[in-house]
DRENDO-1510 file (C-alpha; in Angstrom, 1 decimal, always signed):
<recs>
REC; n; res; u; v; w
REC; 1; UNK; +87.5; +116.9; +108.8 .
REC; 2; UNK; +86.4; +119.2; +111.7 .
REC; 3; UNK; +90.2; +120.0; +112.8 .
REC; 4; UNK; +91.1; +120.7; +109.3 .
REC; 5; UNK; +88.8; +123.1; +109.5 .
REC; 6; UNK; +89.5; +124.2; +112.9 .
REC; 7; UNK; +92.8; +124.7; +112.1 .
REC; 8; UNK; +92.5; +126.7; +108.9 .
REC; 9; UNK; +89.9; +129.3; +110.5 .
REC; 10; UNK; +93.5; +130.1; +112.7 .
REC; 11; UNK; +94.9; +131.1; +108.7 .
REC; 12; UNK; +94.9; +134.8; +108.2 .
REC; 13; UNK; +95.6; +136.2; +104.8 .
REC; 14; UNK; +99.3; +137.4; +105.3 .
REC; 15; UNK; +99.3; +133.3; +105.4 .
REC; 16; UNK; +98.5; +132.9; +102.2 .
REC; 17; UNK; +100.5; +132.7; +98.8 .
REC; 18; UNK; +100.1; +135.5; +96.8 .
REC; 19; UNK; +96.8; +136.4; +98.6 .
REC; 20; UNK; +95.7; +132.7; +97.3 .
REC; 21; UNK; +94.8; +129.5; +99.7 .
REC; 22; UNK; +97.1; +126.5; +98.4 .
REC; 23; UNK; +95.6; +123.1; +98.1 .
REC; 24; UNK; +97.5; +120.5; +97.2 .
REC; 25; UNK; +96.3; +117.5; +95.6 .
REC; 26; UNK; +98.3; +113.6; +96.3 .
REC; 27; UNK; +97.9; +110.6; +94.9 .
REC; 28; UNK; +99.4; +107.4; +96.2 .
REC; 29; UNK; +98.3; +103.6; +96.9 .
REC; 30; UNK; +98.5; +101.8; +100.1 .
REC; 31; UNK; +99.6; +97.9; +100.8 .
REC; 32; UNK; +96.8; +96.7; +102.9 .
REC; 33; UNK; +96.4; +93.8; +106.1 .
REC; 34; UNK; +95.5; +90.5; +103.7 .
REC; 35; UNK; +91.7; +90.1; +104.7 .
REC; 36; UNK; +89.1; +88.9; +102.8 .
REC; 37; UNK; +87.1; +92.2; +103.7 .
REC; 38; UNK; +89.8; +93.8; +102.5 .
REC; 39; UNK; +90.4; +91.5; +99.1 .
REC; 40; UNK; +86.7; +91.9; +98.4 .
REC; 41; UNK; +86.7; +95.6; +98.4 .
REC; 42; UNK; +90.5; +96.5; +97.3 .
REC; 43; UNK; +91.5; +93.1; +95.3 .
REC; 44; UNK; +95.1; +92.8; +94.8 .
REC; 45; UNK; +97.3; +93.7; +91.7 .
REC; 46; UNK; +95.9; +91.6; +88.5 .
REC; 47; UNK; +99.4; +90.5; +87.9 .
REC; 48; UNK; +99.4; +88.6; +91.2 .
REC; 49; UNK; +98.4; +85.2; +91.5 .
REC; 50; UNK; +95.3; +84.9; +93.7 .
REC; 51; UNK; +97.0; +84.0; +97.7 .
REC; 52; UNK; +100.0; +85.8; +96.4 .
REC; 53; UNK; +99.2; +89.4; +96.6 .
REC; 54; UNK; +97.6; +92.0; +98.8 .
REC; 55; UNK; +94.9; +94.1; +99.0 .
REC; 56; UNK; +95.5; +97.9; +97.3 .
REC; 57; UNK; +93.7; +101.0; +97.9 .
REC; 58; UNK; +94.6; +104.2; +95.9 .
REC; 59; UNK; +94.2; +107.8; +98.2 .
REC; 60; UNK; +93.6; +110.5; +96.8 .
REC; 61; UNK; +94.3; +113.7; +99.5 .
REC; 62; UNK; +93.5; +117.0; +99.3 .
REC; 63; UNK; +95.2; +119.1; +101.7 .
REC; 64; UNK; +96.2; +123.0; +102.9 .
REC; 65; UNK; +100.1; +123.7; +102.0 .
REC; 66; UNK; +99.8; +126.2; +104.8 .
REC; 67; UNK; +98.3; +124.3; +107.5 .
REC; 68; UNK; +99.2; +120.9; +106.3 .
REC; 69; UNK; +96.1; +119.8; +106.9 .
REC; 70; UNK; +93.9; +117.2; +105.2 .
REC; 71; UNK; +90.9; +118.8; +104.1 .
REC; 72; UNK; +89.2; +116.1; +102.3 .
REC; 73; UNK; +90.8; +112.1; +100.8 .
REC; 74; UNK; +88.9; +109.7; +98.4 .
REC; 75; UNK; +89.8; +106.2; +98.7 .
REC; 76; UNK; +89.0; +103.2; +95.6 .
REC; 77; UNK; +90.5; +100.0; +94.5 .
REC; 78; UNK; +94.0; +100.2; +92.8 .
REC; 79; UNK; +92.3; +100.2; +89.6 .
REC; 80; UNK; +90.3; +103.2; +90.0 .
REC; 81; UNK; +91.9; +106.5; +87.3 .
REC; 82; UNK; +93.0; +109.5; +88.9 .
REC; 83; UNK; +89.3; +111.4; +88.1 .
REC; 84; UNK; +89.1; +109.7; +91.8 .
REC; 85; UNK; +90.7; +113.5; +92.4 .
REC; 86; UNK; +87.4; +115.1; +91.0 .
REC; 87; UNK; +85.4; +114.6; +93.8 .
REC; 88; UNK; +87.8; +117.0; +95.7 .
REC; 89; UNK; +86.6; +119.5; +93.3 .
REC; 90; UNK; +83.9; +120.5; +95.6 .
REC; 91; UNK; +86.6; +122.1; +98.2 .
REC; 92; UNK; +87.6; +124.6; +96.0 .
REC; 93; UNK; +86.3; +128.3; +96.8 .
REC; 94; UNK; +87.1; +132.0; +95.3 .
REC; 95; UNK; +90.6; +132.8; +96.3 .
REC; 96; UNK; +92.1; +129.2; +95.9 .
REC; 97; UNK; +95.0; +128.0; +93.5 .
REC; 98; UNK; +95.2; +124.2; +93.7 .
REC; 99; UNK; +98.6; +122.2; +93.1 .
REC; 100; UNK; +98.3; +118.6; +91.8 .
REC; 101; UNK; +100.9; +116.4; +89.4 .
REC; 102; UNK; +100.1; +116.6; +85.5 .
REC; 103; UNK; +97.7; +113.1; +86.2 .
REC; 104; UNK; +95.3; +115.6; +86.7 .
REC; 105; UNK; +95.9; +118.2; +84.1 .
REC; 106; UNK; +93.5; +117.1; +81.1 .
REC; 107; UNK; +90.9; +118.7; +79.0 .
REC; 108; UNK; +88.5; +117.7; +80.7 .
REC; 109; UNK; +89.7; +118.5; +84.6 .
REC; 110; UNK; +90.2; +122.0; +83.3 .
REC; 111; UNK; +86.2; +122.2; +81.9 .
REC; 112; UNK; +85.5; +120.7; +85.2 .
REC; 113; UNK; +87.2; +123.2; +87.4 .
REC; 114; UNK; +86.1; +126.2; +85.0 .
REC; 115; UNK; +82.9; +125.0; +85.3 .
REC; 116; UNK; +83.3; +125.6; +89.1 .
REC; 117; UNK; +84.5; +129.3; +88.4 .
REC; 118; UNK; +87.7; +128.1; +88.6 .
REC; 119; UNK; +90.7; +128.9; +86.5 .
REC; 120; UNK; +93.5; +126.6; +85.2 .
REC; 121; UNK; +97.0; +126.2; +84.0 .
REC; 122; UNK; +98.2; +122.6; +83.8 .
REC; 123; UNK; +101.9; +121.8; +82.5 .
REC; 124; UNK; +104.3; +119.0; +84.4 .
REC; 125; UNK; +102.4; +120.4; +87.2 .
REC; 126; UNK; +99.1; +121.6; +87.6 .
REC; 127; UNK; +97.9; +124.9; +89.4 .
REC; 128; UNK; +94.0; +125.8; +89.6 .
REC; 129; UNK; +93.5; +129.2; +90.4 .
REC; 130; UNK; +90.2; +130.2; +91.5 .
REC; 131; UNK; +88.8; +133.7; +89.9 .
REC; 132; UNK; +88.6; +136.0; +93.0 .
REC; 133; UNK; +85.0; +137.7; +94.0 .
</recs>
């Protein structure tokens, strides 16, 4: 995402909340054009009758709340858990709190992101705060 990054190099840190880069973490699914490329790779809803449905994708998008720029989206079949969200992980750096929905607020995302030097607080929403230095 070279103008994601383009764009946050611009971000000074008076930009920043509380001295902390904001990442935001969404999750969605998208209807997608009824092709069998698309049917093989992101089948349709298994409560659909086959011919009846259309293809879903689930995004997962990691993005800047002060730029408003992507920085990084996973994409999988429908049927694929929110741990899709993981693999943004890798984004994180010191100085960093990251916002996502309580989808992503388990045991186990808070090892993960700890792991990463990372800390966590995950209620209805989740925050990751990074440890600074």
């Amino acid at each position: 995402m070279k103008s994601a990054s383009g764009i946050e190099e611009q971000v000074t840190e008076s930009d920043f909340w509380c001295g902390l880069r904001v990442r935001a973490m969404a999750g969605t699914s998208v209807i997608m054009s009824d092709t069998a490329e698309n049917q093989a790779v992101y089948p349709q809803h298994s409560n659909q009758r086959e011919g009846c449905g259309f293809p879903i994708a689930k995004l997962v998008v990691m993005f800047s709340l002060c730029t408003g720029a992507v920085l990084d989206l996973m994409i999988a079949p429908f049927n694929t858990s929110e741990v899709l969200a993981r693999e943004l992980y890798k984004h994180l750096q010191p100085g960093d709190v990251t916002l996502a929905d309580s989808a992503l607020g388990s045991f186990a995302d808070m090892v993960l992101v700890q792991k990463a030097g990372v800390e966590s607080d995950c209620r209805r929403a989740c925050a990751f705060a990074s440890k600074s230095g």
